[in-house]
Residue frames relative to the residue before (quaternion, step in Angstrom):
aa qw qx qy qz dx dy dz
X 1.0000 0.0000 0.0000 0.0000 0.00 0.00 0.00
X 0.7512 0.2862 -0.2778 0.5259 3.59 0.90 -0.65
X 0.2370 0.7701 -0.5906 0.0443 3.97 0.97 -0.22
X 0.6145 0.5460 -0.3896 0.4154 3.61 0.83 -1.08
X 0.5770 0.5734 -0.3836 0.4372 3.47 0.37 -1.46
X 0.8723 0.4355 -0.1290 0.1809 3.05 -0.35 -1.64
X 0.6524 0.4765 -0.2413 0.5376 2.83 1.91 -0.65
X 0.5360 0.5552 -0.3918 0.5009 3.59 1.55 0.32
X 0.6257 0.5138 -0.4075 0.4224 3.33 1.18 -0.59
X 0.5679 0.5444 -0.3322 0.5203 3.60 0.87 -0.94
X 0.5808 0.5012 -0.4681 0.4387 4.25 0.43 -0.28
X 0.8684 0.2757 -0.2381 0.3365 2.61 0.41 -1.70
X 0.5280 0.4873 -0.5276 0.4532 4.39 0.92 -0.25
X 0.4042 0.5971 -0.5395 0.4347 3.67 1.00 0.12
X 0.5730 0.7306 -0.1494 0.3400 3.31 0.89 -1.80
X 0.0757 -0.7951 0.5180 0.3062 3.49 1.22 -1.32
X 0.3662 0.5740 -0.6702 0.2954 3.65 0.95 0.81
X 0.6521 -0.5575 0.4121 0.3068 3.45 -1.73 0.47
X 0.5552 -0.6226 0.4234 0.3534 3.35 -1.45 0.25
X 0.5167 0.4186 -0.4033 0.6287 3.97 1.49 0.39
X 0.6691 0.2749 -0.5437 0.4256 3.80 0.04 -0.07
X 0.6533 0.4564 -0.5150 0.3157 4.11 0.48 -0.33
X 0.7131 0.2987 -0.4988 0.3917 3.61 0.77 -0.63
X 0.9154 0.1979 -0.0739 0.3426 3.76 0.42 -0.96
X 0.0047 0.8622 -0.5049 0.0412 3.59 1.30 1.26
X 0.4947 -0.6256 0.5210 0.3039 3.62 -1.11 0.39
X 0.3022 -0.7256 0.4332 0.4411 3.70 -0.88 0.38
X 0.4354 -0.7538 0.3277 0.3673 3.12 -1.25 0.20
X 0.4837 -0.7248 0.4781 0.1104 3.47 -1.41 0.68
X 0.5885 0.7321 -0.3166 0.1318 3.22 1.22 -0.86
X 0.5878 -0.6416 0.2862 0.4011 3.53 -0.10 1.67
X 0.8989 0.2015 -0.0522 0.3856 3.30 0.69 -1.54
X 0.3952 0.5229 -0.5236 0.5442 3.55 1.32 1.54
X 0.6303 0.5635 -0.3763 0.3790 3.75 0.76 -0.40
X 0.4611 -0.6424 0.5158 0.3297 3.52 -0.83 0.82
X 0.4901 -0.7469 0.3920 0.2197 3.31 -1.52 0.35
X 0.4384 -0.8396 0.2828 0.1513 3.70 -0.97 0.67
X 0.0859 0.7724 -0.6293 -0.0082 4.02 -0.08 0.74
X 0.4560 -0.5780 0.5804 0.3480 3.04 -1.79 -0.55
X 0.2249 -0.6720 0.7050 0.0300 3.63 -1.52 0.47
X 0.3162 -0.6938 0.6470 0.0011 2.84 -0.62 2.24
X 0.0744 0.7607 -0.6278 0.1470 3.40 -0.94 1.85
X 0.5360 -0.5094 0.3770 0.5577 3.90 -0.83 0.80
X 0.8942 -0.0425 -0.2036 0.3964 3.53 -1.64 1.32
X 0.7071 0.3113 -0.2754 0.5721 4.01 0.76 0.62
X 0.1578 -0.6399 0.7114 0.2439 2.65 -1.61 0.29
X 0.0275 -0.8082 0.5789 0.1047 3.57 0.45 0.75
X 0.4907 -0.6525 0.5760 -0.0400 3.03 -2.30 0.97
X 0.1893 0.8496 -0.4647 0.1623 3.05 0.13 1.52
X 0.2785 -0.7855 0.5267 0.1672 3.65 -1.29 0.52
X 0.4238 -0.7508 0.4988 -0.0891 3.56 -0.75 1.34
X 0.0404 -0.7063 0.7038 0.0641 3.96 -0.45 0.56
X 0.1774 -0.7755 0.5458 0.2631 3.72 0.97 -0.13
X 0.5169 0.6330 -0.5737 0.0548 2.86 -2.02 -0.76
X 0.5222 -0.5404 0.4440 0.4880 4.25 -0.44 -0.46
X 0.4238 0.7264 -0.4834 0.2429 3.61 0.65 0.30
X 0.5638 -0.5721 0.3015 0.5138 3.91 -0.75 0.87
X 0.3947 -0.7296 0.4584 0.3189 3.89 -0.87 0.90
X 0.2137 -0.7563 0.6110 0.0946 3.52 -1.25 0.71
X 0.0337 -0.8750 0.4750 0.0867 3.92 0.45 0.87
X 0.0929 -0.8372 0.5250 0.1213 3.76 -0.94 0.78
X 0.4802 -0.6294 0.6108 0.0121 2.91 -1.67 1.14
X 0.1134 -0.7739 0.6169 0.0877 3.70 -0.59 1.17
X 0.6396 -0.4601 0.5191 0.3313 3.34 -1.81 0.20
X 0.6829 -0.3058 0.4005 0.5289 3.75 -1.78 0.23
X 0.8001 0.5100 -0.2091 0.2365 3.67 0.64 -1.31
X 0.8214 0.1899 -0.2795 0.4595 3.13 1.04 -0.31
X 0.2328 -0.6427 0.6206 0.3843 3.61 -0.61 -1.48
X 0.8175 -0.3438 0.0750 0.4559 3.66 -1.50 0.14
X 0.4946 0.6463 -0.4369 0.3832 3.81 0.89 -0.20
X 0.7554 0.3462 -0.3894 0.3973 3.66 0.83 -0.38
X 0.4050 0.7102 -0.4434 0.3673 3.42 1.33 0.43
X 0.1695 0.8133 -0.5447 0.1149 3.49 1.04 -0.24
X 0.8810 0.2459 -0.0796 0.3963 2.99 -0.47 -1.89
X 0.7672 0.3386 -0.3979 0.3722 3.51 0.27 0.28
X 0.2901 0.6450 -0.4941 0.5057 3.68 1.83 0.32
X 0.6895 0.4660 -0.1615 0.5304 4.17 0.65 -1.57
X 0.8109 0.0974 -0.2988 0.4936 3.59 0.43 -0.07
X 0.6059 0.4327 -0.4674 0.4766 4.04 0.27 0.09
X 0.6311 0.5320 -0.3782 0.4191 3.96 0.67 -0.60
X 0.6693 0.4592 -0.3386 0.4759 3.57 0.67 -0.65
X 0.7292 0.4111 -0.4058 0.3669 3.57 0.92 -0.96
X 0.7065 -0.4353 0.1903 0.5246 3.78 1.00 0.16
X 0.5994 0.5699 -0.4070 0.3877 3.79 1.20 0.06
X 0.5701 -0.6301 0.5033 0.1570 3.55 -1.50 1.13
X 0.0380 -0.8469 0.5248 0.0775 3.94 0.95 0.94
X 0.1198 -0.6815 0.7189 -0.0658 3.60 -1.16 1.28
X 0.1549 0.6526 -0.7299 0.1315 3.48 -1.39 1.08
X 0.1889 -0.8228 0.5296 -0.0835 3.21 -1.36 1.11
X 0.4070 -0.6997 0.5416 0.2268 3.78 -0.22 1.11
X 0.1842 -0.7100 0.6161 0.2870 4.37 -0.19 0.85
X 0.6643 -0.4788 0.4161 0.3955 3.27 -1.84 0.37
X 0.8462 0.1387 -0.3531 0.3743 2.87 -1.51 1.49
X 0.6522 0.3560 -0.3575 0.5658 3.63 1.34 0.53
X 0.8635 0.1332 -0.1885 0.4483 2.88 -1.66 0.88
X 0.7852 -0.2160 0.1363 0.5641 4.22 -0.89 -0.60
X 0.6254 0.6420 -0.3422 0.2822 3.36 0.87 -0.42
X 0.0048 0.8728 -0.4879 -0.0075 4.08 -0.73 0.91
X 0.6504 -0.6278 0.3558 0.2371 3.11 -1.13 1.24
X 0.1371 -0.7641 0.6291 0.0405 4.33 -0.18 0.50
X 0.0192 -0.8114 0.5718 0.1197 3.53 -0.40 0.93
X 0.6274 0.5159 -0.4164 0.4085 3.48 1.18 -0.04
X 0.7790 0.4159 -0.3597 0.3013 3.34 1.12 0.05
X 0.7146 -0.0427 -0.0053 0.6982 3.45 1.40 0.39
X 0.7043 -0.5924 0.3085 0.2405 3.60 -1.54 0.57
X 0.4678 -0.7195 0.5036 0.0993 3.76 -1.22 1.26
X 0.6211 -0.2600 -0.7310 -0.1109 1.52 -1.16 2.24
X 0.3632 -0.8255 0.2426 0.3575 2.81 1.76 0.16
X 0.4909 -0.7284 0.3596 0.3149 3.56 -0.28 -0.18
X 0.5870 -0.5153 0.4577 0.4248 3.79 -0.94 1.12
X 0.7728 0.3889 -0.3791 0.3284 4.25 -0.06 -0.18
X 0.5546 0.5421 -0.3784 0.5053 3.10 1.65 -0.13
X 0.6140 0.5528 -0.3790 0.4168 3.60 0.71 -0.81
X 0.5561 0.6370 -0.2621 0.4650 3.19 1.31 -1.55
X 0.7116 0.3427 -0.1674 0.5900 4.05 0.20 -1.02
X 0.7788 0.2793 -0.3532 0.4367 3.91 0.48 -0.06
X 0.4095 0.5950 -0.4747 0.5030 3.32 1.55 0.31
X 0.8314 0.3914 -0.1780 0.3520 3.14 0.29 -1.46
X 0.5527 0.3033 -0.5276 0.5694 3.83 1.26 0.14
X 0.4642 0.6137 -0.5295 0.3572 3.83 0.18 0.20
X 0.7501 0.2864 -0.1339 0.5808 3.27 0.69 -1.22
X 0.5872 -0.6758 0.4071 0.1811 3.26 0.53 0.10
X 0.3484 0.7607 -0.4652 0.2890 3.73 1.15 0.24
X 0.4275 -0.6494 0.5954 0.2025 2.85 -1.46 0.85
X 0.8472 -0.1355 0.2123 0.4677 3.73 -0.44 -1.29
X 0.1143 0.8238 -0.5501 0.0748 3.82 0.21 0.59
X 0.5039 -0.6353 0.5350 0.2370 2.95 -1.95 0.21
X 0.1601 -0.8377 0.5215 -0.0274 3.57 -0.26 0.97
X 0.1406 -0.6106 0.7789 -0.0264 3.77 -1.01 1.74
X 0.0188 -0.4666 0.8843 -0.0038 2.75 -2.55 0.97
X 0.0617 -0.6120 0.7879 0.0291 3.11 -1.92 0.87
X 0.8528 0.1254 -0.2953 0.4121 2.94 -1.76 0.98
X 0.7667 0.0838 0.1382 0.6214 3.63 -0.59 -2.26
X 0.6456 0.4108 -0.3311 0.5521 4.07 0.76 -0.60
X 0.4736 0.6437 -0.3427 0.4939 3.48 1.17 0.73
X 0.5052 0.5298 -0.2475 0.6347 3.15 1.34 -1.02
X 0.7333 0.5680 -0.2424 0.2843 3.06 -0.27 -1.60
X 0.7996 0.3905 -0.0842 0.4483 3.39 1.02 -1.28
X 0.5355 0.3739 -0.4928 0.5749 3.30 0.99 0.53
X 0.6786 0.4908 -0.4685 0.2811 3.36 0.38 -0.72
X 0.5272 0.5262 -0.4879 0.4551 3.68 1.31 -0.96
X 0.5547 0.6524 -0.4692 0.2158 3.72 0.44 -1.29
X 0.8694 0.2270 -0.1225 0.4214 3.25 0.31 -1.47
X 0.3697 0.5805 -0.5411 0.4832 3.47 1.31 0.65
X 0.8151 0.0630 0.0244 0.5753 3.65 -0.17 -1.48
X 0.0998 -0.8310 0.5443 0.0571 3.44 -0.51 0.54
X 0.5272 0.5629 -0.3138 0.5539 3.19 1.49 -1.32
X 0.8498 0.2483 -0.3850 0.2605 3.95 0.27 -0.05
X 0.5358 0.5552 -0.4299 0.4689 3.47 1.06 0.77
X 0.3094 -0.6089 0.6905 0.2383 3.46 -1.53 0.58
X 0.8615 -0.1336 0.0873 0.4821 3.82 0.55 -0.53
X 0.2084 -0.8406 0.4953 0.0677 2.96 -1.02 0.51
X 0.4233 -0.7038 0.5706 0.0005 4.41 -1.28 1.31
X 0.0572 0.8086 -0.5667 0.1474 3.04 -0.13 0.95
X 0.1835 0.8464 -0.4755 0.1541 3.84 0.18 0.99
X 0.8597 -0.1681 0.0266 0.4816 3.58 -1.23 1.20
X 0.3774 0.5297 -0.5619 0.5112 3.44 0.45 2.01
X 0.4735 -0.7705 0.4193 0.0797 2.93 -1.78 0.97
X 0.3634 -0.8031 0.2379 0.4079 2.61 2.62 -0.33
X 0.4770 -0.6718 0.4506 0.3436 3.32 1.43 0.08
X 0.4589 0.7278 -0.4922 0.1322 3.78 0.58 0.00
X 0.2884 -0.8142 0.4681 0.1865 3.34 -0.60 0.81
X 0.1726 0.8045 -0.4918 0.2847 3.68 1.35 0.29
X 0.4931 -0.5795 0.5362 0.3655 3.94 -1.05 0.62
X 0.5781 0.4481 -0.4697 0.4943 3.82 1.00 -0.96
X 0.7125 0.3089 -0.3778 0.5042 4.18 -0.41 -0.48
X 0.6952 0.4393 -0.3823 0.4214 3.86 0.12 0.02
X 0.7263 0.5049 -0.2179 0.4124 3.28 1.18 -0.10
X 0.6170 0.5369 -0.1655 0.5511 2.66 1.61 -1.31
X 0.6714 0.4702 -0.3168 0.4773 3.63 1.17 -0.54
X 0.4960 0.6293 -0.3761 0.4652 3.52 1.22 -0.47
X 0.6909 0.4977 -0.3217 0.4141 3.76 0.68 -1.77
X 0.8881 0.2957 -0.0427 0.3493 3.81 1.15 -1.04
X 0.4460 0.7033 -0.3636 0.4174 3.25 1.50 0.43
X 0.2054 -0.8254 0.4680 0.2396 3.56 -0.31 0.55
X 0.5537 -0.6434 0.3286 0.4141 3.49 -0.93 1.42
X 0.8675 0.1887 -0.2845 0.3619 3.49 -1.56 0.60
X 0.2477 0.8544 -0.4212 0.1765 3.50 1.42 0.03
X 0.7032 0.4495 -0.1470 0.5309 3.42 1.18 -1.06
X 0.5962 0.5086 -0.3104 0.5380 3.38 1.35 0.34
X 0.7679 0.4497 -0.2807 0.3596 3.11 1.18 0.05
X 0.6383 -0.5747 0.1625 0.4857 3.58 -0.58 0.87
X 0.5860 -0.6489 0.1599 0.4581 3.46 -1.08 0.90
X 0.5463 0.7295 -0.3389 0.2334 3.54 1.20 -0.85
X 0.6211 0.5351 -0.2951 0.4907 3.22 1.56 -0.77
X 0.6042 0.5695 -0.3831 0.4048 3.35 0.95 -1.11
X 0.8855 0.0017 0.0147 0.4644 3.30 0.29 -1.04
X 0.7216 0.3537 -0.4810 0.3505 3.47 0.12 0.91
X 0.4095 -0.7974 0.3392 0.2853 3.34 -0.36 1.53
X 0.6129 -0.6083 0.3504 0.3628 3.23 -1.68 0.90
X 0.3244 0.7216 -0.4872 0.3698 4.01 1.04 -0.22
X 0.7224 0.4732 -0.1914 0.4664 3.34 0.49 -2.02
X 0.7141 0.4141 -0.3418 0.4491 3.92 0.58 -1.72
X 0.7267 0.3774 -0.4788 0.3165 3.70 0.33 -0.57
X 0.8359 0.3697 -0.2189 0.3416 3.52 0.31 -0.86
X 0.6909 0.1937 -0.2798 0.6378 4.00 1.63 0.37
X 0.1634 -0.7807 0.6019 0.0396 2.97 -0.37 1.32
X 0.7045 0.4923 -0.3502 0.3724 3.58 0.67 -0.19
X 0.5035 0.5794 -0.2828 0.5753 3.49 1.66 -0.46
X 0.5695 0.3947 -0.3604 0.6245 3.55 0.72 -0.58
X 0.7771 0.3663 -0.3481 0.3751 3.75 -0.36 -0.58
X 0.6347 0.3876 -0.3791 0.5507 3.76 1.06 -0.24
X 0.5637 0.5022 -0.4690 0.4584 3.91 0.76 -0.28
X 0.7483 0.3858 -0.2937 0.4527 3.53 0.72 -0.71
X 0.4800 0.6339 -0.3412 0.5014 3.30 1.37 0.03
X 0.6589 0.4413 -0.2384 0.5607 3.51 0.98 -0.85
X 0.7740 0.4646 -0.2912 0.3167 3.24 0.65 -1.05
X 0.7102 0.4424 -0.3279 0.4386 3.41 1.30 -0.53
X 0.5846 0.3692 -0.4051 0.5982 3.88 1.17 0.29
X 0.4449 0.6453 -0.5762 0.2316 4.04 0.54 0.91
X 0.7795 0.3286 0.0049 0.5332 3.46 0.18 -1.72
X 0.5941 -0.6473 0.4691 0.0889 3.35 -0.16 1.95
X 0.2608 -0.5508 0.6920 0.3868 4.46 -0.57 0.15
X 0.9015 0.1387 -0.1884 0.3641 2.91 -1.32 1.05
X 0.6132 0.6861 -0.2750 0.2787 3.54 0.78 -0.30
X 0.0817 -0.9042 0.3861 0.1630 3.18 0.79 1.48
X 0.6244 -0.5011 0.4435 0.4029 3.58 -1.51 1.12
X 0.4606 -0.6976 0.4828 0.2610 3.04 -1.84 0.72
X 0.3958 -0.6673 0.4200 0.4709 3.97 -0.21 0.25
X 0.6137 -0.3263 0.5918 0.4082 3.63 -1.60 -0.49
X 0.4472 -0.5205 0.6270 0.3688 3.76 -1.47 0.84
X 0.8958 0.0218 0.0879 0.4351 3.67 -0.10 -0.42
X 0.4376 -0.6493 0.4509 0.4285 3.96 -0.17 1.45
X 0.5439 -0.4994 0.5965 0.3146 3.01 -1.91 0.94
X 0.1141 0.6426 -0.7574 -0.0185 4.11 -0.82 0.24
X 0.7931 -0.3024 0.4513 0.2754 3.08 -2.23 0.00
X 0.7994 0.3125 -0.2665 0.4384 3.85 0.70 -1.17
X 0.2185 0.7573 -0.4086 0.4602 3.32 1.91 -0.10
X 0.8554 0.2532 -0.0412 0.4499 3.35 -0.46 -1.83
X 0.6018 0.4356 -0.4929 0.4529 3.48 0.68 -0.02
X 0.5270 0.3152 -0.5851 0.5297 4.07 0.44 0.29
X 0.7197 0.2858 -0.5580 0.2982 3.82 -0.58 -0.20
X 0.1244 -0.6474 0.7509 -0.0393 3.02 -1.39 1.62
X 0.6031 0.5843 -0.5194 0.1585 3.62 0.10 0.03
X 0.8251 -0.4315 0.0045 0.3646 4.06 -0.82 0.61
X 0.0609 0.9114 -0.4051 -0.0389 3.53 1.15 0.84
X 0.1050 -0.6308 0.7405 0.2067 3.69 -1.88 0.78
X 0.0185 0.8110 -0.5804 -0.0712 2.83 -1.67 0.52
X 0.2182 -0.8560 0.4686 -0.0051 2.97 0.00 1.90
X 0.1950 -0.7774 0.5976 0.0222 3.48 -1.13 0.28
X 0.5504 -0.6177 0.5509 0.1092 3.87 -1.44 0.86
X 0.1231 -0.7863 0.5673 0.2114 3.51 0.26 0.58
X 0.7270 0.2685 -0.3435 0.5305 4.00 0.76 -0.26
X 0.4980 0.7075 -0.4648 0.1883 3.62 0.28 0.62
X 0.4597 -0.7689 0.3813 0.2283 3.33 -0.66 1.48
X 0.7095 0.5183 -0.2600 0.4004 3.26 0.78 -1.30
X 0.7778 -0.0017 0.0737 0.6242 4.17 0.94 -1.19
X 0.2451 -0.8563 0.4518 -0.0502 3.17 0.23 1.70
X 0.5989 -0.6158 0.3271 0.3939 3.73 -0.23 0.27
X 0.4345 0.6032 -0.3599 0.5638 3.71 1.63 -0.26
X 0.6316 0.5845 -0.2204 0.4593 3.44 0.51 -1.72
X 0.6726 0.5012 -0.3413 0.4241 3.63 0.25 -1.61
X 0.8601 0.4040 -0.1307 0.2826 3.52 0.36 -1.79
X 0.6177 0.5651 -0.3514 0.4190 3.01 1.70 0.26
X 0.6757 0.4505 -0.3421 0.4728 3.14 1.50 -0.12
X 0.5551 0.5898 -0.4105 0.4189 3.89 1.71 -0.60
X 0.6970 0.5422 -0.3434 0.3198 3.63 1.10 -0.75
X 0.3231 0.5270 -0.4729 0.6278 3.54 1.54 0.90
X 0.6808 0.3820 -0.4812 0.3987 3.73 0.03 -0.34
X 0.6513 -0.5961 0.2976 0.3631 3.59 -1.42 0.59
X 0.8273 -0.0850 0.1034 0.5456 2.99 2.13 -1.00
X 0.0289 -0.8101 0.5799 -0.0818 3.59 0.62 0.55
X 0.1107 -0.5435 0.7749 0.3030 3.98 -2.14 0.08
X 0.3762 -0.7220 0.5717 0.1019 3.24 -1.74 0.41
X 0.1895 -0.7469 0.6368 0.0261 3.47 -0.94 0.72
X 0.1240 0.7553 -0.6350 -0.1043 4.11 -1.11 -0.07
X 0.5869 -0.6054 0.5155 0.1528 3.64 -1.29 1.23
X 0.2345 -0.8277 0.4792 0.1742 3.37 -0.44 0.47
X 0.7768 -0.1831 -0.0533 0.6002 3.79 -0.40 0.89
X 0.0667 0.7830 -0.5291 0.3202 3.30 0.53 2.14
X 0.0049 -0.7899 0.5530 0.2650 3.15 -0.60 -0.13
X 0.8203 -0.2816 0.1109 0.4853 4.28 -0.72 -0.51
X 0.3501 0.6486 -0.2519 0.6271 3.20 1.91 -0.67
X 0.3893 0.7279 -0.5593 -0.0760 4.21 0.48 -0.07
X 0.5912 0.6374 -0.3102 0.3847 3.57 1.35 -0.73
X 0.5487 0.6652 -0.2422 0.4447 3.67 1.65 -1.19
X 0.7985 0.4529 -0.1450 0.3691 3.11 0.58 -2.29
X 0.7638 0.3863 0.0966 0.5081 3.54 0.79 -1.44
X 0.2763 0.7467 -0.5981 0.0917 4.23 0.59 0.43
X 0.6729 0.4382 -0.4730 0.3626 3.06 0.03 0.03
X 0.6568 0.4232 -0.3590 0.5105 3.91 0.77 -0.72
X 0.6876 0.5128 -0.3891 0.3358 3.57 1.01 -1.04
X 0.6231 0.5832 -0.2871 0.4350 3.60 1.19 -1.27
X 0.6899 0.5028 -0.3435 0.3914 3.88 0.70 -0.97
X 0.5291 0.6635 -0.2015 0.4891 3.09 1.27 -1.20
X 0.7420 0.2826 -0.1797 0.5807 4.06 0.55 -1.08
X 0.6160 0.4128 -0.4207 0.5226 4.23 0.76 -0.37
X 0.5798 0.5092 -0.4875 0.4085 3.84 0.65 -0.81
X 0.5187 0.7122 -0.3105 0.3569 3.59 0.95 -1.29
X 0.8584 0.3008 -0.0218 0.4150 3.02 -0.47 -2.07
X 0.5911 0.5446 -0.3813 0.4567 3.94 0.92 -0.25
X 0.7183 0.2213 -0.2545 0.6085 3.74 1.47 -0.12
X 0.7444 0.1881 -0.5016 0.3985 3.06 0.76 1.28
């Protein structure tokens, strides 16, 4: 179950990084490693996206309910150097990004922006991660446009599936009032809060400038289901959080085992936060990926 993992750890002590920056690495900040930020006048948004440019194969991220393109940091600083063009994109009504009813219709849905971003920029075929809620999001683009992805990341999401098997199975393992608690608890693990206290305070930083007041969430073009996710056949990971409350690694593998075919990966003492808590295992893990496809 962890072969992936484990075989990322072994890269990266290759790597000669230490055995405290893999479990609890700071993100980076460095003004002048961070991709830059415009807007992209799209029908009903101006949406807010960030860009490492150049002609390099594109790699597009998907954030969680919690954050928006700011929690992409650390994997903007370590895919851009290896030759990939890193795209992230605040959805409409989170983070910098704002809703335009006069230019097209409310609220439309995170895969449409996605697909009018990307004829904006002009992309050809890219590889596209979602984690957690940008999890959702990405399957649903999947089996809309397939013809424009080379691969596809799926990490610590429930996929949104409304099937009686995931409603149960989340019932048997959710802990009562869980969703009453603040998000930081919900989904960053306590490993990470006890021992970076300053990462935790920028995650909650991000998280409290995400979800617009009032800005209602966009739905999926079409519920995620089971016969859904059997048409995406194109190269799927699916990584998982081995401490995550919300899409436990049980949870994950009960919805991937509907795909036709998928490889797996799991985060050691991760919580939902897996991209936040853990960049360096999460990033090696998604470049090992996308270089073999």
């Amino acid at each position: 179950m962890h072969s992936v993992c484990w075989r990322s750890w072994g890269l990266l002590a290759m790597a000669g990084l230490a055995l405290g920056c893999l479990i609890f690495p700071a993100p980076a900040r460095a003004a002048e490693n961070l991709p830059s930020g415009r807007y992209a006048e799209l029908p009903g948004v101006k949406l807010w996206f960030t860009d490492t440019g150049g002609t390099g194969t594109p790699i597009v991220l998907l954030h969680a309910n919690t954050g928006t393109s700011a929690s992409w940091e650390a994997q903007a600083t370590a895919f851009a150097p290896e030759g990939y063009r890193v795209i992230a994109f605040d959805r409409r009504g989170w983070g910098k990004s704002m809703a335009d009813p006069a230019t097209g219709p409310q609220p439309g849905s995170v895969a449409g922006d996605l697909d009018a971003l990307a004829d904006y920029l002009k992309l050809d075929r890219f590889h596209l991660v979602g984690v957690a809620g940008g999890g959702f999001v990405s399957l649903d683009y999947a089996a809309w446009r397939p013809e424009r992805l080379r691969s596809l990341v799926v990490a610590a999401s429930t996929g949104q599936f409304a099937e009686p098997e995931m409603r149960d199975f989340t019932a048997r393992v959710e802990i009562p009032e869980l969703r009453k608690q603040a998000a930081v608890y919900r989904e960053v693990g306590p490993s990470y809060r006890g021992a970076n206290p300053a990462g935790t305070r920028r995650w909650i930083e991000i998280d409290e400038h995400a979800q617009q007041p009032g800005a209602p969430p966009q739905p999926l073009r079409t519920p995620n289901t089971f016969a859904k996710l059997a048409t995406v056949t194109m190269p799927i990971l699916v990584m998982a959080a081995d401490a995550d409350l919300l899409a436990p690694p049980a949870l994950m593998r009960t919805w991937a085992g509907h795909l036709k075919s998928y490889e797996w990966a799991a985060v050691p003492d991760s919580g939902h936060a897996i991209a936040w808590e853990h960049p360096d295992i999460f990033n090696a893990n998604v470049l090992a990926f996308v270089k073999r496809h």
